[in-house]
LOVEX-417294 format. One record per atom (N, C-alpha, C, O): atom name; x, y, z. Coordinates in steps of 0.2 Angstrom, whole numbers, plus 5000, padded with zeros to 4 digits. Layout:
BEGIN
<CA,<X,Y,Z>>
...
//
This chain:
BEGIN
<N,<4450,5313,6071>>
<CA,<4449,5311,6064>>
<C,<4452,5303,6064>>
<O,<4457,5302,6067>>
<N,<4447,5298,6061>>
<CA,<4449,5292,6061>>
<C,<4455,5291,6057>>
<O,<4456,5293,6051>>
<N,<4459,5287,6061>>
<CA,<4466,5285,6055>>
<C,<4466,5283,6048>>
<O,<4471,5283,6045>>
<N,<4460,5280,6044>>
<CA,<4459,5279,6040>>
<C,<4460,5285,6034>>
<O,<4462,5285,6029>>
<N,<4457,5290,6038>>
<CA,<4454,5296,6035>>
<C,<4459,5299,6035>>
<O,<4458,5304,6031>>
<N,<4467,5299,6038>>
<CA,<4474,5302,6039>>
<C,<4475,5304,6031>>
<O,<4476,5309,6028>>
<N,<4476,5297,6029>>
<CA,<4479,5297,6022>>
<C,<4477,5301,6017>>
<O,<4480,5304,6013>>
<N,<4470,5301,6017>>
<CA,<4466,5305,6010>>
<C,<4466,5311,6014>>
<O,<4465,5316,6010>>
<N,<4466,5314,6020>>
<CA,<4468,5321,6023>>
<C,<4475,5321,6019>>
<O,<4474,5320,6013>>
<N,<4478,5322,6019>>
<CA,<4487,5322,6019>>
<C,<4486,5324,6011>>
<O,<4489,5328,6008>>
<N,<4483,5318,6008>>
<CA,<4485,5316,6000>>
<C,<4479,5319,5996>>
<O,<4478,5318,5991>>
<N,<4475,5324,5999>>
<CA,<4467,5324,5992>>
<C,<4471,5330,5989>>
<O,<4476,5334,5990>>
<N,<4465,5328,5983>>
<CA,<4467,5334,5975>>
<C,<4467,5340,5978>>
<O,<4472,5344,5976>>
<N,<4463,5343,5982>>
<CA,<4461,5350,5980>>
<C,<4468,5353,5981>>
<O,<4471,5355,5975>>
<N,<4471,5353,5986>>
<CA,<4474,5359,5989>>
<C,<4480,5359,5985>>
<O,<4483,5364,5986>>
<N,<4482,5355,5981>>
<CA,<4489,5358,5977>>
<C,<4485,5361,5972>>
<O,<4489,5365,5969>>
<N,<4479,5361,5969>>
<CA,<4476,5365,5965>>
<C,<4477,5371,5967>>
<O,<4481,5375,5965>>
<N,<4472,5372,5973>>
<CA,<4472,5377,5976>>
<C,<4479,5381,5978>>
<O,<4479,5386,5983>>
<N,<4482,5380,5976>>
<CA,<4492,5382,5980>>
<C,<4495,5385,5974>>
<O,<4499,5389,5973>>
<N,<4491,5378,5969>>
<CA,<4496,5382,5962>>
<C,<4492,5390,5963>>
<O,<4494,5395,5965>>
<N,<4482,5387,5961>>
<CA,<4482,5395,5956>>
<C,<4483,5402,5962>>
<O,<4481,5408,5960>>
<N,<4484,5401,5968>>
<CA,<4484,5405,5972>>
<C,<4493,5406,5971>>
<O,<4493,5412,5970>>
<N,<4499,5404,5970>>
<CA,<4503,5407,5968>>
<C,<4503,5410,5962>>
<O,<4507,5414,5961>>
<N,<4499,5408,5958>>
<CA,<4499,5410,5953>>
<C,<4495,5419,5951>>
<O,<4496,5423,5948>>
<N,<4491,5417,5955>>
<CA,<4487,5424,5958>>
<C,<4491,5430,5960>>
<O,<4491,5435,5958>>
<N,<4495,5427,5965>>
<CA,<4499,5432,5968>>
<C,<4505,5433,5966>>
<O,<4508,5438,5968>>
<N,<4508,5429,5962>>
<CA,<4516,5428,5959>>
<C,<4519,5429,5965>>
<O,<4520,5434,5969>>
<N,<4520,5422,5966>>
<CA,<4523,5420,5973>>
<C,<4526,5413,5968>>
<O,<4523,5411,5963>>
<N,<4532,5410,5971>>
<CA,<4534,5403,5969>>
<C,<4531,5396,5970>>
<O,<4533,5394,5976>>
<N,<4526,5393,5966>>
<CA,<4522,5390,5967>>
<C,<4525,5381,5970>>
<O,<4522,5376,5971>>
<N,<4533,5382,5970>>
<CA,<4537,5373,5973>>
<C,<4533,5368,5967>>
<O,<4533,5369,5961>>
<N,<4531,5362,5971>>
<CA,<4531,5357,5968>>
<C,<4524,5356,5967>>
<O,<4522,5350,5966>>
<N,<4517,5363,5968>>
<CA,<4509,5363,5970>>
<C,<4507,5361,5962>>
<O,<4502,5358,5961>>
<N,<4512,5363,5959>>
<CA,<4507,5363,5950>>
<C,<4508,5356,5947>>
<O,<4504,5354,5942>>
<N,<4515,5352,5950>>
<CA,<4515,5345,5946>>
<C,<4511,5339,5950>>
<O,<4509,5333,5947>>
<N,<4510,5343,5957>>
<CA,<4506,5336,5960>>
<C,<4499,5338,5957>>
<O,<4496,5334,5953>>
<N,<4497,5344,5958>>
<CA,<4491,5344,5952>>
<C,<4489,5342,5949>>
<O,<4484,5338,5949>>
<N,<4493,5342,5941>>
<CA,<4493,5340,5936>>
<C,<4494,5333,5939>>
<O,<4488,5330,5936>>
<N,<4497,5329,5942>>
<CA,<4496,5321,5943>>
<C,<4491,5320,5945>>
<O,<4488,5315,5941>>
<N,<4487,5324,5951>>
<CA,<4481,5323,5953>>
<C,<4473,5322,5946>>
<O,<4468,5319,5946>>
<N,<4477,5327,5940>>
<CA,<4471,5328,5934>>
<C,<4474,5324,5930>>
<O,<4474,5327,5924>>
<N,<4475,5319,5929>>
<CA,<4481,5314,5925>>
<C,<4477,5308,5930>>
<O,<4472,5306,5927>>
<N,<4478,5307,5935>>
<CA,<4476,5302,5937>>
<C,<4469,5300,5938>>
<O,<4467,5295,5939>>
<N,<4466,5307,5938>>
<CA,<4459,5306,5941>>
<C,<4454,5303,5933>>
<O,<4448,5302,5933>>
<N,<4459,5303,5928>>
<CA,<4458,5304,5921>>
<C,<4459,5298,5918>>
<O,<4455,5295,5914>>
<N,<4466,5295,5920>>
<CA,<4468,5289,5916>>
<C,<4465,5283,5923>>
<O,<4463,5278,5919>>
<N,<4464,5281,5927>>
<CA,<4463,5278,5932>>
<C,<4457,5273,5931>>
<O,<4456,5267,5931>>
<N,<4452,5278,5930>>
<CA,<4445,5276,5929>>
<C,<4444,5272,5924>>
<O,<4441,5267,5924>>
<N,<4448,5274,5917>>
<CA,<4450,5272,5910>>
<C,<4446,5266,5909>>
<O,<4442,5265,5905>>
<N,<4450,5260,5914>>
<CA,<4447,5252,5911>>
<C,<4439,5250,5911>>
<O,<4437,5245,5909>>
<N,<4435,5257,5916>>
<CA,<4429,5255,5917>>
<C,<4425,5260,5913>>
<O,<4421,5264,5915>>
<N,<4427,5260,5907>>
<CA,<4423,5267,5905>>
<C,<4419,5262,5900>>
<O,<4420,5256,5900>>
<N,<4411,5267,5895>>
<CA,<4408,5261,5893>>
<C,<4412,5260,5886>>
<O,<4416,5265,5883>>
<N,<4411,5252,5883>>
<CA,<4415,5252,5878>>
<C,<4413,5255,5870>>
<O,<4417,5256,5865>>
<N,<4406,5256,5871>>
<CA,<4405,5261,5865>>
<C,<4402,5267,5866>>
<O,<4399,5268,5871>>
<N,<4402,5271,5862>>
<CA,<4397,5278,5866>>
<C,<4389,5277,5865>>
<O,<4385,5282,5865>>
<N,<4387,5271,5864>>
<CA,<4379,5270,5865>>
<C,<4377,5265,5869>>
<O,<4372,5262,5871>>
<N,<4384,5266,5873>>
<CA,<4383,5261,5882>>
<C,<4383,5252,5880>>
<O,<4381,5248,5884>>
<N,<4385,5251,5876>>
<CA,<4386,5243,5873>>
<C,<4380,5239,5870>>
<O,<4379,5233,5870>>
<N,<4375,5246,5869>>
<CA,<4369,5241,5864>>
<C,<4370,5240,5859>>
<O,<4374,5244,5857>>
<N,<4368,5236,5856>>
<CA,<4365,5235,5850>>
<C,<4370,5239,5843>>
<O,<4376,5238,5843>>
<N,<4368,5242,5838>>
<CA,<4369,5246,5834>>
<C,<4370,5251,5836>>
<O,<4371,5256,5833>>
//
């Protein structure tokens, strides 16, 4: 795997989803899987934010 690609190996969303709802399935203790989570759904959310369109008819007219 290229070194570039280390990082977002290491750091992508799924797997702490996947860690939460699979202890959650099993009630097993889930550590610290459901708040990276929740960061990971918070960020993927507030992030984008500044490029969203500015009105909901895409900035035409009336």
């Amino acid at each position: 795997m290229p070194g570039w690609l280390h990082g977002f190996a290491d750091h992508q969303p799924l797997t702490p989803v996947i860690e939460s709802l699979r202890a959650l399935l099993l009630a097993q203790p889930a550590g610290d899987a459901p708040w990276v989570a929740l960061a990971w759904c918070v960020a993927s959310v507030w992030c984008p934010w500044p490029w969203r369109p500015s009105s909901s008819n895409g900035g035409r007219g009336r």
